[in-house]
PDB file of N, H, CA, C and O in Angstrom:
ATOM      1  N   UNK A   1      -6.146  44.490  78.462  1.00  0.00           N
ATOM      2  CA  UNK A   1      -6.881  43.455  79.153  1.00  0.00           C
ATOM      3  C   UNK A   1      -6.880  43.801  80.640  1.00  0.00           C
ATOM      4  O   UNK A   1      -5.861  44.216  81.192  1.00  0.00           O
ATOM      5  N   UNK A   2      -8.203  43.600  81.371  1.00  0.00           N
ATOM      6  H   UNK A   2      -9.031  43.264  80.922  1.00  0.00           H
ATOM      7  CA  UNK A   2      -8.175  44.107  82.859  1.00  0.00           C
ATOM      8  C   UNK A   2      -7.044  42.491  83.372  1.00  0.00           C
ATOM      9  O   UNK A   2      -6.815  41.344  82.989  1.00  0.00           O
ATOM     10  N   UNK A   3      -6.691  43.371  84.355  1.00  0.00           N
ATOM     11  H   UNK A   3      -6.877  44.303  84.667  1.00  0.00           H
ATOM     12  CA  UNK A   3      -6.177  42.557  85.318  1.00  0.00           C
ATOM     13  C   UNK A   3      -6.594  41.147  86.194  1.00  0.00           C
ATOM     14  O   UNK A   3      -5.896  40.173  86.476  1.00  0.00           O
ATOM     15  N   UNK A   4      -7.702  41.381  86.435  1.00  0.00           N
ATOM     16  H   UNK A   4      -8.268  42.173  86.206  1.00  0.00           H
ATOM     17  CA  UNK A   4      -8.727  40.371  86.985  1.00  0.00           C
ATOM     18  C   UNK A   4      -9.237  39.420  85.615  1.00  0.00           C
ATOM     19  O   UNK A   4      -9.715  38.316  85.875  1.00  0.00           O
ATOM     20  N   UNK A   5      -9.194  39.599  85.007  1.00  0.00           N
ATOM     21  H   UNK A   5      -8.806  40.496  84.796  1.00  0.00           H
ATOM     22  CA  UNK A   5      -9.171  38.271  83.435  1.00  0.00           C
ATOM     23  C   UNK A   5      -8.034  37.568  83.380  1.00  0.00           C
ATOM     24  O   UNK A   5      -8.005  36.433  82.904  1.00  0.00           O
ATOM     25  N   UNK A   6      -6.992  38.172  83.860  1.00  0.00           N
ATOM     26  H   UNK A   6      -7.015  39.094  84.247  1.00  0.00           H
ATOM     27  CA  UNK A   6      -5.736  37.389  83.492  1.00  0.00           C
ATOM     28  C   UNK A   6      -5.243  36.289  84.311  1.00  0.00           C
ATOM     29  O   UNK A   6      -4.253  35.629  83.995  1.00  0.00           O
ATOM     30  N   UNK A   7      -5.957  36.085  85.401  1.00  0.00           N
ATOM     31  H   UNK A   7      -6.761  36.621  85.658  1.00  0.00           H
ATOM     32  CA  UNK A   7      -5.972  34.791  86.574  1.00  0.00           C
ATOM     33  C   UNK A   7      -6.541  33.359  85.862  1.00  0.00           C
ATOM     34  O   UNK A   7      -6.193  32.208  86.130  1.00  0.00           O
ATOM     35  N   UNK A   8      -7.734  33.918  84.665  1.00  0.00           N
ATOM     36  H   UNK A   8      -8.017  34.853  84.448  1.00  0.00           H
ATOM     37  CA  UNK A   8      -8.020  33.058  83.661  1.00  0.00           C
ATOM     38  C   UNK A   8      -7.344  32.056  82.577  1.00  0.00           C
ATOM     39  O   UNK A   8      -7.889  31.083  82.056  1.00  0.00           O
ATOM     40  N   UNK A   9      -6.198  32.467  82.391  1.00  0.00           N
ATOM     41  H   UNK A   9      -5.755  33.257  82.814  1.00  0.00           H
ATOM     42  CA  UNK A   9      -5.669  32.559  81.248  1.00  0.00           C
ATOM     43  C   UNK A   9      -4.415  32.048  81.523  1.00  0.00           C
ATOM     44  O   UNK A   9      -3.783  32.599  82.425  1.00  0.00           O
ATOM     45  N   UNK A  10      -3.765  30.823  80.760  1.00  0.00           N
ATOM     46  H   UNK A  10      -4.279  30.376  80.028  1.00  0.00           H
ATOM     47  CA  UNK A  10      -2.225  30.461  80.876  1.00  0.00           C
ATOM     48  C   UNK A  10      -1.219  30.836  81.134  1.00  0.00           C
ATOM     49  O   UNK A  10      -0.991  31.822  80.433  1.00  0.00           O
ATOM     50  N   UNK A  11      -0.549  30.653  81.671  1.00  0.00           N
ATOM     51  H   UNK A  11      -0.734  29.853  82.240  1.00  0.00           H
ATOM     52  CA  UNK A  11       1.002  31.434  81.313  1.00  0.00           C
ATOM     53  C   UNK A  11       1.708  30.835  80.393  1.00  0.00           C
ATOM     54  O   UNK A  11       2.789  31.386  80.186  1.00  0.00           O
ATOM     55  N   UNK A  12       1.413  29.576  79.544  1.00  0.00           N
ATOM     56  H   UNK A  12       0.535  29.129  79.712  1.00  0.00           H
ATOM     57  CA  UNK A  12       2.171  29.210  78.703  1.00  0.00           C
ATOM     58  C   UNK A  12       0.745  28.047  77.553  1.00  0.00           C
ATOM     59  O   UNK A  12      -0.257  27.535  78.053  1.00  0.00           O
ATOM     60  N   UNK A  13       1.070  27.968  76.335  1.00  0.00           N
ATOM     61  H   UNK A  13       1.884  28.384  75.930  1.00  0.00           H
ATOM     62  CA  UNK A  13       0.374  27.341  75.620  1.00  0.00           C
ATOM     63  C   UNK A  13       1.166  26.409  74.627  1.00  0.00           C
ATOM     64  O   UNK A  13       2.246  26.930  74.348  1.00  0.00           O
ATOM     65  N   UNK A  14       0.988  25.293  74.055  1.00  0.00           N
ATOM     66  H   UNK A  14       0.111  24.870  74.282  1.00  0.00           H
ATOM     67  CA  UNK A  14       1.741  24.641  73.408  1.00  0.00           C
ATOM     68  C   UNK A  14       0.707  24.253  72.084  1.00  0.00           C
ATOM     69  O   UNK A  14      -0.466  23.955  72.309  1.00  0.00           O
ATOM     70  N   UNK A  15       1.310  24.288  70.551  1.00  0.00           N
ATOM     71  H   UNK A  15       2.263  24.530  70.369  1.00  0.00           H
ATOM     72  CA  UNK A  15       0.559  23.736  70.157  1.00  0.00           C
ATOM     73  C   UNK A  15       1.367  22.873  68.645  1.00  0.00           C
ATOM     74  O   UNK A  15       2.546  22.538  68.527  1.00  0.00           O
ATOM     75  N   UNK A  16       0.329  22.721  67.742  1.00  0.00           N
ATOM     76  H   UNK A  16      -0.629  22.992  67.838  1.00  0.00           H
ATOM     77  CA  UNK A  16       1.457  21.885  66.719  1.00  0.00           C
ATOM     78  C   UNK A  16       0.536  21.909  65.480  1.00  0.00           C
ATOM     79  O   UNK A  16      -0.678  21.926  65.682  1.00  0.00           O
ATOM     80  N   UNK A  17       1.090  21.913  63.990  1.00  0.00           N
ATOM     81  H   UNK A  17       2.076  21.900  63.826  1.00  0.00           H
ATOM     82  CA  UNK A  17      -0.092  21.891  63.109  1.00  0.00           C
ATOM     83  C   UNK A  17       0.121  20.503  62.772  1.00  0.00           C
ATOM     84  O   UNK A  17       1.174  19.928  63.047  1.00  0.00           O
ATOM     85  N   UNK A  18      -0.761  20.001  62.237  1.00  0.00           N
ATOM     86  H   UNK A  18      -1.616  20.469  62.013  1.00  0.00           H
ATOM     87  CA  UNK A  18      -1.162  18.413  61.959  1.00  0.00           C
ATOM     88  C   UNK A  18      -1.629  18.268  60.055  1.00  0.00           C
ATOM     89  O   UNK A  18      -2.080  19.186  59.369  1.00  0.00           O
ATOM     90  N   UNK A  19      -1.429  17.289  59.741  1.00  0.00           N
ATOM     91  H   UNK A  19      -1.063  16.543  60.298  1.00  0.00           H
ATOM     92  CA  UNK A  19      -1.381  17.056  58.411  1.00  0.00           C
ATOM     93  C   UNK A  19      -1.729  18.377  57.401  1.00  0.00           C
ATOM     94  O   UNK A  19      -2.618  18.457  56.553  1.00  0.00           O
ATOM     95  N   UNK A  20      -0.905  19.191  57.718  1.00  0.00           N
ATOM     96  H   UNK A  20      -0.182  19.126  58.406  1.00  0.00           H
ATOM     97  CA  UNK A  20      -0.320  20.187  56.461  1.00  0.00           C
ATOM     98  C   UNK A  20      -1.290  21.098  55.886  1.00  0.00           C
ATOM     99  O   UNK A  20      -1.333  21.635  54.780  1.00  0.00           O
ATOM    100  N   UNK A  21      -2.303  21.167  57.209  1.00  0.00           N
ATOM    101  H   UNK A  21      -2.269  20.730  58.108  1.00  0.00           H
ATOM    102  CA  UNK A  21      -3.657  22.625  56.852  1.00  0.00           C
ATOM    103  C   UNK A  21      -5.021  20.983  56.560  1.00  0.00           C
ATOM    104  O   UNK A  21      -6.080  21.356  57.064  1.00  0.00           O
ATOM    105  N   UNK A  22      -5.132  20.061  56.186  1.00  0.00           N
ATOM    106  H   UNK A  22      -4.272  19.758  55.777  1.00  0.00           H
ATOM    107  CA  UNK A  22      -5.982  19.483  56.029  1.00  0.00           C
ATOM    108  C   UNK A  22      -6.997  19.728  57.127  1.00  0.00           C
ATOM    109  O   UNK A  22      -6.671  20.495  58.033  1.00  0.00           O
ATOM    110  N   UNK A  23      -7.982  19.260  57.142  1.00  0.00           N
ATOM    111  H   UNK A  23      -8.248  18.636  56.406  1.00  0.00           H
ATOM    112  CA  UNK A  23      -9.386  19.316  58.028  1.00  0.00           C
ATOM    113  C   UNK A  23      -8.635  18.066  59.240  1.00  0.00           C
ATOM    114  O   UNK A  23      -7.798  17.289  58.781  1.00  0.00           O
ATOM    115  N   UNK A  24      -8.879  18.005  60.212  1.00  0.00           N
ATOM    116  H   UNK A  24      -9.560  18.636  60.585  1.00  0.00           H
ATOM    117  CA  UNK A  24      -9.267  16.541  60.716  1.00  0.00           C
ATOM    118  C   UNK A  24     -10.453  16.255  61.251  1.00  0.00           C
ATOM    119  O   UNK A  24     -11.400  16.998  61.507  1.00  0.00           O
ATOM    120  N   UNK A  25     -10.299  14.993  61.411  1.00  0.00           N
ATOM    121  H   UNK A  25      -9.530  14.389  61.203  1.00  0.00           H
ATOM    122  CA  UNK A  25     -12.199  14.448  62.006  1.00  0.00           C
ATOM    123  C   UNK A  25     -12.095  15.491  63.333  1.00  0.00           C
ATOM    124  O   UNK A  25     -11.177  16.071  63.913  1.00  0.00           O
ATOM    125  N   UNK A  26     -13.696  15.390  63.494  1.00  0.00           N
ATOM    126  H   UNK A  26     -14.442  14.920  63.022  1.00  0.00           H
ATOM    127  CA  UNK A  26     -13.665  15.856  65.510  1.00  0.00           C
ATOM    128  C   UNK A  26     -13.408  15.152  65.982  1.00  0.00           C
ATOM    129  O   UNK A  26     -13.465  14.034  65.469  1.00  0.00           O
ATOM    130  N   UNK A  27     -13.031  15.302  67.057  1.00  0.00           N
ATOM    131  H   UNK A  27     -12.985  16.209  67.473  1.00  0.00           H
ATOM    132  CA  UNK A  27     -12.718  14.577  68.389  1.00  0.00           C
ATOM    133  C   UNK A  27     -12.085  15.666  68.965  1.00  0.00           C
ATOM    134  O   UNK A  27     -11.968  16.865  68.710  1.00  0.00           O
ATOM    135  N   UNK A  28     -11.517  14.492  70.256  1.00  0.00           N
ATOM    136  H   UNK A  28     -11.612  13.518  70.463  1.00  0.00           H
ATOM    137  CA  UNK A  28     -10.900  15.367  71.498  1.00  0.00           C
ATOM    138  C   UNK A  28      -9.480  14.988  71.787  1.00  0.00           C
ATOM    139  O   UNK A  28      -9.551  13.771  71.958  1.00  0.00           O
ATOM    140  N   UNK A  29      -8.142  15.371  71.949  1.00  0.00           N
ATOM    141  H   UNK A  29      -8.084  16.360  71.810  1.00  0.00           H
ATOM    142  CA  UNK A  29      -7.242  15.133  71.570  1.00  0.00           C
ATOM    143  C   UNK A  29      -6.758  15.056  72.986  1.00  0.00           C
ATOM    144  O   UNK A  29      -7.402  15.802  73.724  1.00  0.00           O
ATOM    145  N   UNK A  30      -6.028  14.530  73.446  1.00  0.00           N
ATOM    146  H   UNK A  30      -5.505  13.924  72.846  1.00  0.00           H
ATOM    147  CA  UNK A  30      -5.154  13.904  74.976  1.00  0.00           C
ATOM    148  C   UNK A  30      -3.771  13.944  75.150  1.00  0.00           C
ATOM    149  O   UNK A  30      -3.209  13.636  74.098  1.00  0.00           O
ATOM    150  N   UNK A  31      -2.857  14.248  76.220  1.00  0.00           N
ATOM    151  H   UNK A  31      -3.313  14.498  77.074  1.00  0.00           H
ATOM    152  CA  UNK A  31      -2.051  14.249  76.420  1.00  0.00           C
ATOM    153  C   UNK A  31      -1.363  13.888  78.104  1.00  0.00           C
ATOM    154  O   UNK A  31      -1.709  14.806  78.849  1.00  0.00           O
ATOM    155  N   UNK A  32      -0.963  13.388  78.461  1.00  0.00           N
ATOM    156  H   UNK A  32      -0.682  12.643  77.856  1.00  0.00           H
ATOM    157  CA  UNK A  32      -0.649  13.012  79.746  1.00  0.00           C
ATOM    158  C   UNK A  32       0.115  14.438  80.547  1.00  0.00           C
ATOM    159  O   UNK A  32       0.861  15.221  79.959  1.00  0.00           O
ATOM    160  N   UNK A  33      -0.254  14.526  81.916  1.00  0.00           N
ATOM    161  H   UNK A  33      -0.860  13.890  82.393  1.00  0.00           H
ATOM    162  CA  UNK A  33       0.358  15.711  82.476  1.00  0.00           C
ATOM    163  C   UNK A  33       2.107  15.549  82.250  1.00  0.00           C
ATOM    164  O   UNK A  33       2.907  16.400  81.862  1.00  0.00           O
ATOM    165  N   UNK A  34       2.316  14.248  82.616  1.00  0.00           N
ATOM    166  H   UNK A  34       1.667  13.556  82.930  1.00  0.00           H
ATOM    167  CA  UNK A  34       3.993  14.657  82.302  1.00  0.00           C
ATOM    168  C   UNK A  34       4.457  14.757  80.751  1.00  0.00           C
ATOM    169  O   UNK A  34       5.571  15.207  80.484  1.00  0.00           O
ATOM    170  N   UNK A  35       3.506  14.293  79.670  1.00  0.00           N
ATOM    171  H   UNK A  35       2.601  13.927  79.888  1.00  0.00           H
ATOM    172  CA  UNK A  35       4.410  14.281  78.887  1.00  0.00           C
ATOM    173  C   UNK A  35       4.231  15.908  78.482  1.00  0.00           C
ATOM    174  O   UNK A  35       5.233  16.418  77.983  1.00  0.00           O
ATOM    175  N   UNK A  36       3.226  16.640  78.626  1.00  0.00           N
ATOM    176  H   UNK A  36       2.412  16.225  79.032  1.00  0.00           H
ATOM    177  CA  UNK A  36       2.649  18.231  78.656  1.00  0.00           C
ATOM    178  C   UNK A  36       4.086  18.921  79.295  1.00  0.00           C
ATOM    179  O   UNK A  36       4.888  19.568  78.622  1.00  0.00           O
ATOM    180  N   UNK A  37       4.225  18.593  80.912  1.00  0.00           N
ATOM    181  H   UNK A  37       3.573  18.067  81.459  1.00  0.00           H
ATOM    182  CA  UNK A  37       5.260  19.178  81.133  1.00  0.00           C
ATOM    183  C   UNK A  37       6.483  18.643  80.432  1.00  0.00           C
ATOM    184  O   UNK A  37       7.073  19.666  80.085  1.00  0.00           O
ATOM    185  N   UNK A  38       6.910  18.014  80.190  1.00  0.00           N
ATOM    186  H   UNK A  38       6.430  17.183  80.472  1.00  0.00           H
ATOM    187  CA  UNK A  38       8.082  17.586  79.179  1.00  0.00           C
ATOM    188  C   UNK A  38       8.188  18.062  77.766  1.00  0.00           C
ATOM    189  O   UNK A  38       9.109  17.704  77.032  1.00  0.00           O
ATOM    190  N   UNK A  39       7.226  18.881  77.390  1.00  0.00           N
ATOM    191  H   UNK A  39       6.478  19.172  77.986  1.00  0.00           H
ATOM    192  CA  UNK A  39       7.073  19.461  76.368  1.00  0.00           C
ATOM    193  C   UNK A  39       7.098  18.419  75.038  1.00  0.00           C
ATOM    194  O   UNK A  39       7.209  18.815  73.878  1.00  0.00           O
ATOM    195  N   UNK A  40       6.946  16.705  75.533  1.00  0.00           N
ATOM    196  H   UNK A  40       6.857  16.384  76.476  1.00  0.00           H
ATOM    197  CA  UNK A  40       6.849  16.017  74.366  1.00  0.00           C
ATOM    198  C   UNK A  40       5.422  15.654  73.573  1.00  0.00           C
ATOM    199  O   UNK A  40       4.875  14.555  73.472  1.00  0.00           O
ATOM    200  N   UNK A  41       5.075  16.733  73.132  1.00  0.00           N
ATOM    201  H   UNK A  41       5.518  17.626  73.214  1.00  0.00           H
ATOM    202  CA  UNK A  41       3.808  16.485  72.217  1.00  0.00           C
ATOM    203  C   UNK A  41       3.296  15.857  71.016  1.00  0.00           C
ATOM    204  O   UNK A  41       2.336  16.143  70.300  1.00  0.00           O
ATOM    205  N   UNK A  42       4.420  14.656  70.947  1.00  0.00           N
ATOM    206  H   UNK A  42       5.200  14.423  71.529  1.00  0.00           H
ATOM    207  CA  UNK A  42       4.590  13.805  70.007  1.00  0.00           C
ATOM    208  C   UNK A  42       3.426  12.971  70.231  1.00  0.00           C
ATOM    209  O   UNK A  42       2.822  12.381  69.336  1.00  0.00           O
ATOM    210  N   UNK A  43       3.001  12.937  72.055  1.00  0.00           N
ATOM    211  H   UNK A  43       3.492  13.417  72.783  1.00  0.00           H
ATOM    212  CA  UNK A  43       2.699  11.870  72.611  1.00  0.00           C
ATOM    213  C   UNK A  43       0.944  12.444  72.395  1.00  0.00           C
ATOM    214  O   UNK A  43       0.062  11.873  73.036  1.00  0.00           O
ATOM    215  N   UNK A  44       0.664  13.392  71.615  1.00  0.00           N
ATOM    216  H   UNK A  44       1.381  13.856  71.095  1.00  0.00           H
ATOM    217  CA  UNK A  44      -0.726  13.632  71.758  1.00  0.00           C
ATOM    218  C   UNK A  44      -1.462  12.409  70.969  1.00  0.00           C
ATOM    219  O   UNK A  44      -0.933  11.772  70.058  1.00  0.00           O
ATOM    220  N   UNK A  45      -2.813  12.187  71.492  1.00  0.00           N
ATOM    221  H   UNK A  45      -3.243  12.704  72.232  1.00  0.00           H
ATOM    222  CA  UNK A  45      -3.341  10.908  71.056  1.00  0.00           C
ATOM    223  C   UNK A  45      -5.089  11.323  70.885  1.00  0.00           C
ATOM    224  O   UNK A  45      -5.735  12.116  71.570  1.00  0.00           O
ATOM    225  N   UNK A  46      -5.517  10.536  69.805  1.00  0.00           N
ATOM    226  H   UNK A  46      -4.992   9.891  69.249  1.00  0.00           H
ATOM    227  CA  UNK A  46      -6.881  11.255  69.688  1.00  0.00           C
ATOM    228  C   UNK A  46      -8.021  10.344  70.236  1.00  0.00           C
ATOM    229  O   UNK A  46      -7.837   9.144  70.033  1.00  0.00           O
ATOM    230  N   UNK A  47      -8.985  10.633  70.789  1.00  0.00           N
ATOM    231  H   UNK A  47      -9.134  11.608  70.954  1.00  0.00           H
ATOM    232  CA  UNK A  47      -9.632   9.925  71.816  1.00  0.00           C
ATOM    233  C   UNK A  47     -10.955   9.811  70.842  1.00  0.00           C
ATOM    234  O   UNK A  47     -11.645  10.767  70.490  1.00  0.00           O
ATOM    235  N   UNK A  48     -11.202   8.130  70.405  1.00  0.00           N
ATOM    236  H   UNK A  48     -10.641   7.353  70.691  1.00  0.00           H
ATOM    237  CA  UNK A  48     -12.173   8.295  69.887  1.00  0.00           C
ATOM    238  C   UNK A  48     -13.928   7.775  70.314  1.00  0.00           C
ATOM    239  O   UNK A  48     -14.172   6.859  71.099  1.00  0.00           O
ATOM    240  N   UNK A  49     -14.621   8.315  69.842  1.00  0.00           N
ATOM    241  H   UNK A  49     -14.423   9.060  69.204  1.00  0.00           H
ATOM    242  CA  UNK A  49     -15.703   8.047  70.729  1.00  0.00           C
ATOM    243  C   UNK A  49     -16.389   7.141  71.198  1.00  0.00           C
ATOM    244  O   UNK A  49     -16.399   6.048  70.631  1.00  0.00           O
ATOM    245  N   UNK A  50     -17.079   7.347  72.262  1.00  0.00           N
ATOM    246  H   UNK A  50     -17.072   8.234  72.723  1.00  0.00           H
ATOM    247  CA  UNK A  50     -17.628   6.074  72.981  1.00  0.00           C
ATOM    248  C   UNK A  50     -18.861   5.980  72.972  1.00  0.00           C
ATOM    249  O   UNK A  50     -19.400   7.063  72.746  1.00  0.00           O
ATOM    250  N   UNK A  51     -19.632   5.039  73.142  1.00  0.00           N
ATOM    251  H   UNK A  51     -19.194   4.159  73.325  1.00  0.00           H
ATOM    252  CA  UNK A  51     -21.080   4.896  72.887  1.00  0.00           C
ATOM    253  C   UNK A  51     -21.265   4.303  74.506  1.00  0.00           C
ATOM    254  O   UNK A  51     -20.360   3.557  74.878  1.00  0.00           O
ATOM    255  N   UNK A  52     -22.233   4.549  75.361  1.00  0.00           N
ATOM    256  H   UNK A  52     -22.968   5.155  75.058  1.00  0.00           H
ATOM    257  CA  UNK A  52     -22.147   4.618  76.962  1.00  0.00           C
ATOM    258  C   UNK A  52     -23.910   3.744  76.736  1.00  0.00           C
ATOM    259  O   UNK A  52     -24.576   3.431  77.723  1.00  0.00           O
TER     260      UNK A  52
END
C-alpha cells in the first residue's frame, strides 16, 4: 500500500457479530464518541428511519 493512502485509513477498528450470521434490517448503527473510546460497544444502537 503507498504511503500517501494510509493518512486515509484508521489506526484502530472495532467491530462485533450480531445475531449469529443472520441478515439484519438496513439501517445505520450509532455509537457515542466516549462510549467508542471506552471500547463499550454494548452501547451500539440502531437508528431507525425518519420521514422529514
Amino acid at each position: 500500500m503507498r504511503h500517501r493512502l494510509r493518512t486515509f485509513l484508521p489506526n484502530a477498528v472495532a467491530g462485533r457479530h450480531y445475531d449469529h450470521g443472520r441478515t439484519l434490517p438496513n439501517g445505520d448503527f450509532a455509537i457515542s464518541h466516549h462510549d467508542l473510546l471506552a471500547g463499550d460497544l454494548d452501547s451500539i444502537e440502531r437508528l431507525q428511519p425518519t420521514r422529514r
